[in-house]
C-alpha positions, -999 to 999 in steps of 0.1 A, spaced: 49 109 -148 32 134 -169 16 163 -155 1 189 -180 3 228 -173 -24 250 -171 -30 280 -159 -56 283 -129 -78 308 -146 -86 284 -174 -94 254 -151 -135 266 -151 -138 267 -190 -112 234 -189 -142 216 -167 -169 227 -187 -156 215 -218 -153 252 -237 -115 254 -229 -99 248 -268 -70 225 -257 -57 219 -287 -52 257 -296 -35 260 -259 -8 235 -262 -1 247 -302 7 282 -285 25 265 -260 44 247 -286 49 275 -307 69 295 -273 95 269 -270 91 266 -237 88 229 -238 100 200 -259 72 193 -293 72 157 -279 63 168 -245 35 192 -250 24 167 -279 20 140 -247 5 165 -222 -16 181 -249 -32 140 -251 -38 138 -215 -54 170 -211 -81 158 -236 -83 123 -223 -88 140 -189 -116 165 -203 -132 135 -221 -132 118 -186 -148 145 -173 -175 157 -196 -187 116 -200 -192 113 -161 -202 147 -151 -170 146 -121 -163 181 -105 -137 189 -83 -144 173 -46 -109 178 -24 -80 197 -34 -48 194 -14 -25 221 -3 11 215 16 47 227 17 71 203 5 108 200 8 129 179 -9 163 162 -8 181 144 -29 221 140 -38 230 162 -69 250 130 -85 228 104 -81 190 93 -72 193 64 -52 177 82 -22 147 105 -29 131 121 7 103 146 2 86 159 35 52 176 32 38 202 60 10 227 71 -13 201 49 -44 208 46 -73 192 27 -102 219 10 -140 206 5 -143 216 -28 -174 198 -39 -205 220 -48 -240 201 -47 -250 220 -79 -219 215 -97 -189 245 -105 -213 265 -130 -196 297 -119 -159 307 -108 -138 310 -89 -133 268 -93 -123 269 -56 -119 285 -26 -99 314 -25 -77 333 1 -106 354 12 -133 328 15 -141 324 54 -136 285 58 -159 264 81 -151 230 100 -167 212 71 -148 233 43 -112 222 53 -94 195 77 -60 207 85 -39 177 87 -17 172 121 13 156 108 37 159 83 44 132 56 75 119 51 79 94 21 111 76 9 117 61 -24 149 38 -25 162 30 -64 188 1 -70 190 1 -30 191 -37 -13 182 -18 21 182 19 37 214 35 49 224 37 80 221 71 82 183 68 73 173 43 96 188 72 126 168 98 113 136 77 113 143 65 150 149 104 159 121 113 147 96 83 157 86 81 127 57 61 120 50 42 89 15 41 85 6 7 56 -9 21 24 -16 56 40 -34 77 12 -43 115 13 -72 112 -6 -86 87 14 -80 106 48 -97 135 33 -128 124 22 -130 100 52 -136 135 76 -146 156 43 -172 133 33 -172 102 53 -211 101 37 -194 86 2 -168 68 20 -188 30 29 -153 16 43 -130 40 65 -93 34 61 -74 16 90 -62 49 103 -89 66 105 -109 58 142 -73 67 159 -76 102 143 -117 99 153 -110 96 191 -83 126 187 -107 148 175 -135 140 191 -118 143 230 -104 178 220 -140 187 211 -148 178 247 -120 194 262 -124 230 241 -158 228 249 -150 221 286 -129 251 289 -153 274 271 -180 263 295 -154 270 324 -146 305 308 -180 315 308 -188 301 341 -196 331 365 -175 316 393 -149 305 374 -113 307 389 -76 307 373 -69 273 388 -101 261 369 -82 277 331 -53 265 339 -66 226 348 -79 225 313 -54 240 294 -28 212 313 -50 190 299 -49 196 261 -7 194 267 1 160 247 -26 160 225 -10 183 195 -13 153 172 -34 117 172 -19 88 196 -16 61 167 -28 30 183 -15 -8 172 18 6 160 48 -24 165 82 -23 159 96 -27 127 100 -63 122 141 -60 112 147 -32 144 149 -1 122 139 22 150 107 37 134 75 17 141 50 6 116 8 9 117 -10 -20 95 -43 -29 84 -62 -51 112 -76 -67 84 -58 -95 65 -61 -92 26 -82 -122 16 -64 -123 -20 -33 -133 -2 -42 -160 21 -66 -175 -7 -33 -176 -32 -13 -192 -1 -39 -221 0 -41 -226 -38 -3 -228 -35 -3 -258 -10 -29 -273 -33 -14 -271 -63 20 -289 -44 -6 -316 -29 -15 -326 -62 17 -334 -71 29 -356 -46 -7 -369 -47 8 -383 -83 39 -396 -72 19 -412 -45 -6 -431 -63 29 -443 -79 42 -455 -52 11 -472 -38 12 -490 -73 52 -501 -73 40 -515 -33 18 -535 -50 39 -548 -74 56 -584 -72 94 -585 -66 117 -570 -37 130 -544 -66 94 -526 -69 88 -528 -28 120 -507 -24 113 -484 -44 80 -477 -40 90 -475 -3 111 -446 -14 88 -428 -32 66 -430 -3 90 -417 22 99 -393 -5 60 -379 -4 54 -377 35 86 -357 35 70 -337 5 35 -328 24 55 -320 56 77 -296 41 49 -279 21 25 -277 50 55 -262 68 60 -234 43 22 -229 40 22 -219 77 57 -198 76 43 -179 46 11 -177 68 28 -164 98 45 -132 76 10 -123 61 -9 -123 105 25 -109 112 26 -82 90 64 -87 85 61 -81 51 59 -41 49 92 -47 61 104 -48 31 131 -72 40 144 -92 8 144 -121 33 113 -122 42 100 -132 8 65 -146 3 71 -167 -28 89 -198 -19 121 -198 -40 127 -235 -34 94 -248 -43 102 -254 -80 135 -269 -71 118 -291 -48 93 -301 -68 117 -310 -99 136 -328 -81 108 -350 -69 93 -354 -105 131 -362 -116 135 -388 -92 99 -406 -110 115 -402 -143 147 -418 -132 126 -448 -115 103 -448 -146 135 -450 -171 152 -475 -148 123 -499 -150 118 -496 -188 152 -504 -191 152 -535 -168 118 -545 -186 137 -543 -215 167 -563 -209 144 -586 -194 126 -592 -229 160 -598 -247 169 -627 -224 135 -643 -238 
């Protein structure tokens, strides 16, 4: 991952296209602070990402701003843990474009509902290298905690979705449990402010609503289940299936019906042939292909079940989607026609040296 450095008060001129990267990176070259290779590579990004810029007219339309914390162990990267919080997402998007500075909002600016969504959570993420599954260690914490692993959870997304739902045409999974959340403490600040004001308004009437914003810090997430292997957090998935998946599933089963489809229309064949020799085996072949079709209608519906299940974000290397024994299978069935098919050249053969 390469991330190019630039200083703040040059991001304006950088987005208008007047910045001169090439004369920033040479002085930044010339300092020693970073490797010639490196600033070489980030001085190439930085005027792919102008170029980007300047061709599509983009501005600036969320910027991002959160604590983070990280762990690691100083001899090895195995485990990586960062935890982000007090996130909070800025509007930054201007309808006439950023013609003048500052390029965003600043610590002065007095910030409206619709210039910032403070985020109620913090974000965990994990990243496992050369692990086959997370300590044990890990899997406590995550229980402790009740953590939640929410499926493909993006901060982007979650911004512009209550930033700028207008640009957004399809909300992400998440987002009508954090809708509700916000939407009831609307209706319960606005209760007690009506209560407040009321002229007859009694302590007992403050303290009802106040008991009833206890519990509602952060969003209940709804459909959360357990993790599929009991690791004591719970996980949140799409409703929807992905159609790419169950499409590839069925062109699987197809493409393993048309090859027993060919070793059947071989047996139905031998069947036909004269001699007890050619009934036998084509009675083999034919048992050979129902058995076929029933295992790989079985599997179709296993691999189904994972995808409806959602056991798959598991991440459990035995709860593999491809079918590892498919090609095995399938070799062996194609073996077993070469073996006939040799067999019967060979008798056919021995046959016409008799004569």
């Amino acid at each position: 991952k390469m991330q190019p450095e630039m200083k703040q008060k040059d991001m304006l001129s950088f987005m208008s296209g007047t910045f001169d990267i090439d004369d920033f990176f040479r002085r930044m070259k010339s300092e020693g602070k970073e490797k010639p290779h490196k600033v070489d590579n980030m001085n190439q990004i930085a005027q792919e990402v102008s170029n980007l810029i300047q061709d599509y007219k983009m501005q600036p339309i969320i910027r991002t701003s959160y604590y983070r914390c990280a762990f690691q162990r100083s001899d090895d990267n195995k485990v990586r843990v960062s935890l982000d919080t007090q996130l909070s997402f800025l509007n930054e998007f201007r309808e006439a474009g950023h013609k003048d500075g500052p390029w965003c909002h600043i610590g002065t600016d007095q910030l409206t509902k619709d210039d910032v969504y403070r985020f109620p959570f913090a974000i965990l993420e994990i990243k496992l290298q050369n692990v086959p599954e997370p300590p044990q260690w890990l899997k406590q914490t995550l229980a402790d905690i009740e953590a939640i692993q929410v499926h493909k959870f993006s901060k982007f997304q979650h911004a512009m979705a209550f930033l700028h739902p207008e640009k957004v045409p399809i909300l992400p999974h998440w987002h009508q449990d954090f809708k509700e959340w916000h939407d009831k403490r609307d209706r319960l600040y606005k209760s007690r402010k009506e209560r407040k004001t009321a002229p007859n308004s009694t302590l007992s009437c403050v303290l009802s609503s106040q008991s009833s914003l206890d519990g509602m810090d952060v969003p209940q997430v709804g459909a959360a289940v357990e993790h599929p292997r009991g690791e004591g957090h719970v996980l949140k998935d799409m409703k929807s299936l992905d159609p790419k998946g169950v499409f590839a599933n069925e062109r699987t089963l197809l493409h393993y019906a048309e090859k027993g489809m060919y070793v059947g229309a071989l047996a139905v064949m031998l069947l036909h042939q004269p001699g007890r020799m050619h009934k036998v085996v084509g009675g083999i072949l034919s048992l050979s292909t129902g058995v076929f079709y029933v295992w790989a209608l079985y599997f179709y519906y296993v691999r189904l079940d994972f995808m409806v299940g959602r056991q798959k974000i598991g991440k459990d290397k035995l709860l593999r989607l491809d079918w590892v024994s498919g090609p095995v299978v399938v070799g062996a069935l194609i073996m077993l026609v070469l073996a006939i098919s040799l067999a019967e050249a060979v008798a056919k053969g021995a046959r016409w040296l008799e004569h």
